[in-house]
N, C-alpha and C positions, 0 to 999 in steps of 0.2 A: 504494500500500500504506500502511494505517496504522500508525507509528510504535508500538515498545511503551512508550514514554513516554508519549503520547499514551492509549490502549489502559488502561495504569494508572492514567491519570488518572482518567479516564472510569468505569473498575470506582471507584476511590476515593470518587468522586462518588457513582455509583448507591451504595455502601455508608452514607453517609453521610444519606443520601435514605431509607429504608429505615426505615417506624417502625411498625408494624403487619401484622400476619398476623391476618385471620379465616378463623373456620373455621365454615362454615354461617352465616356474617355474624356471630359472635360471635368477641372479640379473644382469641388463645393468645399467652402469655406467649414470649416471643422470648428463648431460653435466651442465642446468639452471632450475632455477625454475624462471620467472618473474611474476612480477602482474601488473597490471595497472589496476585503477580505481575495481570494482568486478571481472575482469578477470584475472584468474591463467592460465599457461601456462609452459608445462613441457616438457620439450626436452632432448630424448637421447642421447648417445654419438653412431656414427655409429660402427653397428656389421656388420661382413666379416662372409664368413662360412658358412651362414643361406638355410638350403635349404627349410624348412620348418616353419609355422606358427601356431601354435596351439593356444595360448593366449598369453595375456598378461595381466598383474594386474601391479596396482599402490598399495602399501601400505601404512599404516601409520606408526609412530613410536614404537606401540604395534603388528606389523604386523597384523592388521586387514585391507581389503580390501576395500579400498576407490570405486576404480570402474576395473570392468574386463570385457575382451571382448576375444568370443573364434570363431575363422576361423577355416577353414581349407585352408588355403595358401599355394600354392608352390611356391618358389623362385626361379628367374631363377639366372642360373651359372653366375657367377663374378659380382652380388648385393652388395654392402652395403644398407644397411638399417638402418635408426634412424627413431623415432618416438615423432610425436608430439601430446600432448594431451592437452585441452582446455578447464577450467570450467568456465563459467560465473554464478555467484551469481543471482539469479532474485527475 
């Protein structure tokens, strides 16, 4: 079993790692990054505009791809949209 010392580290680490969110390959402004206990937790700042959803990625500081996820979403007229993403360490 792993340690929640360990576990917190780890989330601390991925938090720290953490410098980028695109959305449809264009960068949204990263409103917080929180942690509590192993959970990291990453909120955007709300986009206007959006009529569509193709992906989104989180990156790290060398721009390699932490986690991505790809829709095909249509947004209805007069959205804002932020997004919230959520790792827990186990």
């Amino acid at each position: 079993m792993i340690s929640q010392v360990y576990r917190e580290r780890t989330a601390a680490d991925l938090k720290s790692r953490i410098s980028k969110v695109l959305l449809n390959g264009k960068e949204t402004k990263i409103v917080e990054i929180t942690i509590q206990d192993a959970v990291v937790t990453v909120l955007t700042h709300r986009e206007e505009d959006i009529k569509h959803i193709e992906s989104v990625q989180i990156l790290d500081e060398q721009n390699n791809v932490i986690t991505e996820r790809t829709t095909d979403l249509d947004v209805s007229n007069n959205r804002t949209l932020d997004f919230r993403f959520t790792f827990e360490v186990v």
